[in-house]
C-alpha positions as CSV (number, residue, x, y, z in Angstrom):
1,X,-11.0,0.7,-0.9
2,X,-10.3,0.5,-4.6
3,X,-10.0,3.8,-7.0
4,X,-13.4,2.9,-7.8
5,X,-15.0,4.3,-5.0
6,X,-13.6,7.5,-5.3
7,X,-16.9,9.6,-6.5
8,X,-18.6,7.8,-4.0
9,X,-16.6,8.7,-0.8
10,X,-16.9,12.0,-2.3
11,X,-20.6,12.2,-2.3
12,X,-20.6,11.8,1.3
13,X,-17.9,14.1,2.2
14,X,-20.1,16.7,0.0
15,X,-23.5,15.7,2.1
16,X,-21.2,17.4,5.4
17,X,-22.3,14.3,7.7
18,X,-19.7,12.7,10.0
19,X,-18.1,9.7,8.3
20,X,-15.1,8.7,8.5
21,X,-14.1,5.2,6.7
22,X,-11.6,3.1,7.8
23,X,-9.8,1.4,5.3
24,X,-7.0,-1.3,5.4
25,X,-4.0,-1.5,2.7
26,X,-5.7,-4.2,0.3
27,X,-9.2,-5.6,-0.5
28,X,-9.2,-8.6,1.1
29,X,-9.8,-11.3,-1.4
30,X,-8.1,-9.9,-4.9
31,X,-5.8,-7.4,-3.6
32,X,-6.4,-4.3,-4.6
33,X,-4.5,-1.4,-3.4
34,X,-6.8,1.0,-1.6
35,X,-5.8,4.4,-3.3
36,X,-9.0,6.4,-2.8
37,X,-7.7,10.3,-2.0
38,X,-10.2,12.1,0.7
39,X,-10.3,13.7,4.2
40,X,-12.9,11.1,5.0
41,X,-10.9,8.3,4.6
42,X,-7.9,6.9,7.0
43,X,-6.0,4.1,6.2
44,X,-5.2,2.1,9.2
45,X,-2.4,0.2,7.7
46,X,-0.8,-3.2,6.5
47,X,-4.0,-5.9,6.8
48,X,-3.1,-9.1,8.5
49,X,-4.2,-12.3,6.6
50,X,-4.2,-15.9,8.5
51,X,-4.9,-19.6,7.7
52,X,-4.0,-18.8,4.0
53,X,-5.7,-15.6,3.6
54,X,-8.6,-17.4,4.7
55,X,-9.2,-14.9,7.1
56,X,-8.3,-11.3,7.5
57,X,-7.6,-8.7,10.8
58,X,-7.5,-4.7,10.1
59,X,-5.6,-3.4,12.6
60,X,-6.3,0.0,13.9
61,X,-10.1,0.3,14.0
62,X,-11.4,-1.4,17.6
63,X,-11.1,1.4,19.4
64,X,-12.6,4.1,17.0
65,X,-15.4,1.3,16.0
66,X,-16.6,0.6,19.7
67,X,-16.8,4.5,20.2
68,X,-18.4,5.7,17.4
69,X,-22.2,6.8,17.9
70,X,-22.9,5.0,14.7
71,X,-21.3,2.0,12.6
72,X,-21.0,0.2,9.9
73,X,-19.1,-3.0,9.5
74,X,-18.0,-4.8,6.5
75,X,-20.5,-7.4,5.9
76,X,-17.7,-10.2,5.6
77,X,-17.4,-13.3,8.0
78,X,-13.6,-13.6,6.9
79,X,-13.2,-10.2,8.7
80,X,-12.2,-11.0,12.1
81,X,-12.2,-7.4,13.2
82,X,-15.9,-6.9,12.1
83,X,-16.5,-10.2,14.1
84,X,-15.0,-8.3,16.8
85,X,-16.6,-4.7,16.7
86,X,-19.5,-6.7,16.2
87,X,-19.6,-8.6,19.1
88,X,-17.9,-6.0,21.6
89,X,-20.5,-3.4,20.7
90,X,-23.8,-6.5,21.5
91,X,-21.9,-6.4,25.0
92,X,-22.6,-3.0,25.7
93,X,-25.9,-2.6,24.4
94,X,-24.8,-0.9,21.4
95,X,-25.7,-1.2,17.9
96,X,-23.8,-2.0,14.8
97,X,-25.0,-2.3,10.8
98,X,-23.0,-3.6,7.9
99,X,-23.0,-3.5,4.5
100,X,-21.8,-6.0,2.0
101,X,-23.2,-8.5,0.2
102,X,-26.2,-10.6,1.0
103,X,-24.8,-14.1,-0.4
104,X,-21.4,-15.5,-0.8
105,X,-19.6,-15.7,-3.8
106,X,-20.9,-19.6,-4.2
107,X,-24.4,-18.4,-4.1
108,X,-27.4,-18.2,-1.7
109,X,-27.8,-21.9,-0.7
110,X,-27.7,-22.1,3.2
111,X,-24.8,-24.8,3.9
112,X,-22.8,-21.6,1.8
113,X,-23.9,-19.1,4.4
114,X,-24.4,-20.3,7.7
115,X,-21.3,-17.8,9.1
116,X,-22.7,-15.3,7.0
117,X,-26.6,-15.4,8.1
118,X,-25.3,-15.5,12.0
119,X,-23.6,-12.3,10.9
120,X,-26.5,-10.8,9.6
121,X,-28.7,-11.8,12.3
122,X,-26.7,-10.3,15.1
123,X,-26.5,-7.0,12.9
124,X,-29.0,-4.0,13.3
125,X,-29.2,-3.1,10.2
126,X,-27.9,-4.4,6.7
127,X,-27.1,-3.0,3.6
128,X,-26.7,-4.3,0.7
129,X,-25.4,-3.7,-3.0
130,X,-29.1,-3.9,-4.9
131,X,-32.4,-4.3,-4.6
132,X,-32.7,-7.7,-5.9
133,X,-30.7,-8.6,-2.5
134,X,-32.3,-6.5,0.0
135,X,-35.4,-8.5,-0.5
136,X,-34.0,-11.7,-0.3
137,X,-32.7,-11.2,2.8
138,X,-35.8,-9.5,3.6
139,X,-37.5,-13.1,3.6
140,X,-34.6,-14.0,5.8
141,X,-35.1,-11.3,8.1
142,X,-38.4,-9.8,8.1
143,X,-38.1,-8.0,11.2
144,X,-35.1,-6.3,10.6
145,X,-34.3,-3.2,8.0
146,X,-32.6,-4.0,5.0
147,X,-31.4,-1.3,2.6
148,X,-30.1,-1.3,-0.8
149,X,-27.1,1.1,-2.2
150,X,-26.8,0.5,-5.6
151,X,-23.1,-0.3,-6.5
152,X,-22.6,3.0,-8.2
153,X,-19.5,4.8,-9.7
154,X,-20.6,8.0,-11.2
155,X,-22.6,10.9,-10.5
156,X,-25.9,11.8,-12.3
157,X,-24.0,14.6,-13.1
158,X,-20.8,13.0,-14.1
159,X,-22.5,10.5,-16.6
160,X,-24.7,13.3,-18.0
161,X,-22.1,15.0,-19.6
162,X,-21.9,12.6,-22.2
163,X,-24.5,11.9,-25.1
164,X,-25.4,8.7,-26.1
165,X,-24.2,8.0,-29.5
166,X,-26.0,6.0,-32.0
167,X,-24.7,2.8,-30.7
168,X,-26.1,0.6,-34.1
169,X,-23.3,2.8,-36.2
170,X,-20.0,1.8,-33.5
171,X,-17.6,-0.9,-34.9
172,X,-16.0,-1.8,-31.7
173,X,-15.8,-3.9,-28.5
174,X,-15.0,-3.3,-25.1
175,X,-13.9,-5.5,-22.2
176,X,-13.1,-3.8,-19.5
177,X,-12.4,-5.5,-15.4
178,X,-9.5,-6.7,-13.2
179,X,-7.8,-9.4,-15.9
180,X,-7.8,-12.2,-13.6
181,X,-8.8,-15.9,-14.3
182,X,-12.1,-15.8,-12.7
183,X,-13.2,-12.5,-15.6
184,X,-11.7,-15.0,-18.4
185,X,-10.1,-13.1,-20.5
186,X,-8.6,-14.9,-22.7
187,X,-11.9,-17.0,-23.2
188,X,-13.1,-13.6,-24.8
189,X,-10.2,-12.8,-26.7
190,X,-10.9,-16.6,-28.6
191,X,-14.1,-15.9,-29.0
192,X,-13.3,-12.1,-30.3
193,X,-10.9,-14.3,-32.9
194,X,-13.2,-16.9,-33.5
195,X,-15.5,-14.0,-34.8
196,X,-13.7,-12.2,-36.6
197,X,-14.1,-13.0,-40.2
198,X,-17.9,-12.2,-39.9
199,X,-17.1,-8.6,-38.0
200,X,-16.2,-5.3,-40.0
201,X,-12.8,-5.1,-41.4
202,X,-12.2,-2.1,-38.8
203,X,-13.6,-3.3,-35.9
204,X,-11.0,-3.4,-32.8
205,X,-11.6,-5.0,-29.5
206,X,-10.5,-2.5,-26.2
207,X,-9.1,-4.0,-23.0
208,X,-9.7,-2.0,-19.6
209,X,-7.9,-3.5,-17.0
210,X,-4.9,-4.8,-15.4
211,X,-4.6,-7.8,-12.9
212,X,-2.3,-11.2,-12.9
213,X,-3.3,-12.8,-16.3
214,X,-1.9,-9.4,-18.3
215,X,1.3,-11.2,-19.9
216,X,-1.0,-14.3,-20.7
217,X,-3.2,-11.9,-22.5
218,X,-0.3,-10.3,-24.1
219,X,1.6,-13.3,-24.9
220,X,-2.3,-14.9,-26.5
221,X,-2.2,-11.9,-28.6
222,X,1.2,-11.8,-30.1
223,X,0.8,-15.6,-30.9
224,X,-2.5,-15.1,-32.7
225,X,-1.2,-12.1,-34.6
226,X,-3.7,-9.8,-33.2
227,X,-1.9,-6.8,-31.8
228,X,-3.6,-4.6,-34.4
229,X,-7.1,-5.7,-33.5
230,X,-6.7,-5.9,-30.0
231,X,-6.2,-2.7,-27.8
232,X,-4.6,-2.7,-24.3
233,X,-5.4,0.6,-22.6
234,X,-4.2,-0.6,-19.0
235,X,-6.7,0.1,-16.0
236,X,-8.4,3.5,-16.6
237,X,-10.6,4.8,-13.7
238,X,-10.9,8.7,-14.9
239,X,-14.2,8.7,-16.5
240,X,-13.3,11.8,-19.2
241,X,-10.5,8.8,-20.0
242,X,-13.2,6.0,-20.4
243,X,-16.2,7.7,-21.8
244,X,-14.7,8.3,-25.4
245,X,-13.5,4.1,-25.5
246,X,-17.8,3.4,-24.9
247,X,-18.4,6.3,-27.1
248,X,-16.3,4.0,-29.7
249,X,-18.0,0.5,-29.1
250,X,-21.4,-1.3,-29.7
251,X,-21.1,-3.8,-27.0
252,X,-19.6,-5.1,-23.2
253,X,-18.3,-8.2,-24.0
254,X,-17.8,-10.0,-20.5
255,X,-17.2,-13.6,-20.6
256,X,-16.7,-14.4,-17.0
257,X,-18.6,-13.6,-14.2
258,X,-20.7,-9.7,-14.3
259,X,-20.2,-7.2,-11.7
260,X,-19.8,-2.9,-12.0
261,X,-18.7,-3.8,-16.1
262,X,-22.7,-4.0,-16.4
263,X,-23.7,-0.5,-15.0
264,X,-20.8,0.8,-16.7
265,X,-21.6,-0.4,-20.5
266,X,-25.3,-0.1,-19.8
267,X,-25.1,3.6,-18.9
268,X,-23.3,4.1,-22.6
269,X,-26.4,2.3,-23.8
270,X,-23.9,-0.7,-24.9
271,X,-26.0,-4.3,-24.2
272,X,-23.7,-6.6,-22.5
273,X,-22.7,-10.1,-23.9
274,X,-22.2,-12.5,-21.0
275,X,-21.9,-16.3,-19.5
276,X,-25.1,-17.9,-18.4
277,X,-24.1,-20.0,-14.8
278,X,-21.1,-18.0,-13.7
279,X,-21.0,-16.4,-10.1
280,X,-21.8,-13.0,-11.6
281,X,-22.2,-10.3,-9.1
282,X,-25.4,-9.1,-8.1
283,X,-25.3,-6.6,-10.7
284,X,-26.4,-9.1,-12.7
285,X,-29.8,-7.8,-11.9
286,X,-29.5,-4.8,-14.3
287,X,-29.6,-7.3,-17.2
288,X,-32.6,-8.4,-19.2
289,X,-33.2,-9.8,-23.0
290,X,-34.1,-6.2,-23.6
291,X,-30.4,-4.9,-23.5
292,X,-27.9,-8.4,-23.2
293,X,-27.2,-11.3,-25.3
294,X,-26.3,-14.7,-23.0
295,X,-24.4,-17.2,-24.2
296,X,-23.2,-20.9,-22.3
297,X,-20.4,-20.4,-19.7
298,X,-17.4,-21.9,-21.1
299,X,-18.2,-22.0,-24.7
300,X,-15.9,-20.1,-27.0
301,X,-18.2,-21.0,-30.1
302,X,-21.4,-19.4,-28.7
303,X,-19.1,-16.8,-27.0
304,X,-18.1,-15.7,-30.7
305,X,-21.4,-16.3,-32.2
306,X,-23.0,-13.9,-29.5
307,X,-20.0,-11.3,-30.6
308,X,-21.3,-11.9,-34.9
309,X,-24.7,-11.5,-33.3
310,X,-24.5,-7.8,-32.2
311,X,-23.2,-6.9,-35.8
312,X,-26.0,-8.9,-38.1
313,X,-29.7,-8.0,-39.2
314,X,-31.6,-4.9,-37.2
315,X,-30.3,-3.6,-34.0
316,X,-33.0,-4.7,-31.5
317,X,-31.3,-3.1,-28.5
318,X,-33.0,1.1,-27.4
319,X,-29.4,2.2,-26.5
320,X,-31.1,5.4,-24.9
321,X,-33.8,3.8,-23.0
322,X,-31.0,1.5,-21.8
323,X,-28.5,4.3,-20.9
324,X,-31.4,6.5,-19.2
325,X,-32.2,3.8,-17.0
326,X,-29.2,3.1,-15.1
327,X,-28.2,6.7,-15.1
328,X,-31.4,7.0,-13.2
329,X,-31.0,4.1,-11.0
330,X,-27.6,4.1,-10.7
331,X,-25.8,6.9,-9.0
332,X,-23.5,7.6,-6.5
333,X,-26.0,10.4,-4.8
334,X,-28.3,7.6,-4.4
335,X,-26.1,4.9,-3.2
336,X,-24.7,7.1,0.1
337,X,-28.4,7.6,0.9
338,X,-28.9,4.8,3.9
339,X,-25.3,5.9,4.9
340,X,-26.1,9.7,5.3
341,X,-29.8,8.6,6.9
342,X,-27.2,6.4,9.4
343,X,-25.1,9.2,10.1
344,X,-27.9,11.7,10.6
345,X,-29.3,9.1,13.2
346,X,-28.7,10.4,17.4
């Protein structure tokens, strides 16, 4: 369970409901290091990965998972231990939900998701990360409740404490995300290049994040002798850390796939630039011509002249009507909702 998660896990410690999450030592797929601090969570140790990291076992949870009046498994047919908590708990008459995502990563054709539909099927319950996805897998399962929680990282209250600048006035970008090949970061940082000429003599570009491709991206920007235009601020999770880098920018440039970056820049009132056909998470539904520019996945060119296109002729984007959106959508006392309704269940 990655940093990330943190003001959610506190939302539900807050609500007083018996939860109590067990975590493993890494997300399985990129390998995050769970490092969320709280009472309700209990790490249950080293994960063991087989066939490649193909699949995953979390040791440490069968016995609390079979016992407990209520769970929820991770929605994840790589996960042989929810396969098993699953399963036991069908054998004894006893109910289990999960909570994940309604596709996989390849998208929602069925020969992509056969494991995962059987999953679902044999599932109480599901919940998933938006509302676009509940009711798809509501026309999968129309007999069976399906929830959203809207992948949320801040509290109403949390976001609140910031105004929303005048957006049309900021001379900077922002990329922020794990800097990994599938987030293309160095795609953005040619495109930022490409673009600069046409862009403000002071505008910088800020990079939030950390991840495998970091000395690529250092190593791109010393070659193209942009070390003054290009700002590396690490991975930053603290908000009161983050929210002045927004307060500073006039756009999200993500040119690989979308995911929490969206809800993030959106609730600043930044519009998001962003690849048309890649795997984007299913925050993807938060975007709209109203607040995001696309541009052809792959393409530096239209990549840069998306980035000129934010900083030319009137500013069509209602940064506050954007920001006051998600901040009502989006929030962490709304996504623990179906988990405190579970919890509150006999």
């Amino acid at each position: 369970m990655p940093s990330y998660r943190q003001e959610f896990v506190r939302a539900i410690a807050e609500s007083g409901e018996d939860v109590l999450f067990l975590v493993g030592d890494r997300q399985f797929g990129d390998g995050v290091v769970t490092d969320v601090d709280s009472p309700i969570v209990r790490k249950t140790g080293r994960n063991i990965y087989l066939m490649g990291r193909k699949l995953v076992w979390q040791p440490g949870c069968l016995m609390l998972g079979f016992l407990a009046r209520n769970l929820v498994i991770e929605l994840n047919p790589r996960n042989l231990t929810s396969w098993l908590l699953l399963i036991s708990r069908l054998l004894t008459f006893r109910q289990a939900s999960a909570w994940g995502h309604a596709h996989s990563r390849r998208g929602s054709k069925p020969e992509f998701n056969r494991p995962r539909r059987f999953m679902q099927g044999l599932c109480s319950e599901l919940i998933t990360y938006t509302e676009t996805e509940a009711a798809e897998l509501k026309t999968c399962f129309p007999d069976k409740p399906v929830i959203p929680a809207r992948n949320s990282l801040y509290s109403s209250a949390q976001l609140s404490a910031y105004d929303i600048r005048d957006v049309a006035r900021c001379t900077d970008l922002i990329m922020i995300g794990r800097l990994v090949a599938d987030k293309k970061p160095l795609l953005g940082l040619a495109a930022f290049e490409q673009a600069l000429p046409h862009l403000p003599d002071q505008t910088s570009l800020h990079v939030v994040g950390a991840g495998p491709q970091e000395d690529d991206v250092r190593a791109y920007l010393g070659a193209a002798e942009l070390t003054d235009r290009v700002r590396l601020h690490g991975w930053v999770s603290d908000l009161a850390v983050l929210a002045p880098i927004f307060q500073r920018c006039r756009a999200l440039l993500s040119p690989g796939y979308v995911g929490l970056n969206v809800t993030q820049a959106l609730g600043f009132g930044l519009p998001v630039i962003y690849p048309r056909d890649d795997p984007h998470a299913p925050e993807i539904e938060a975007l709209n011509p109203t607040n995001s520019i696309v541009f052809d996945t792959d393409d530096v060119d239209q990549c840069s002249r998306a980035i000129v296109a934010v900083y030319q002729g009137d500013w069509p984007f209602d940064s506050r009507r954007m920001a006051d959106e998600i901040r009502s959508q989006y929030s962490t006392e709304r996504m623990i909702q179906p988990f405190v309704a579970l919890a509150r269940r006999s």
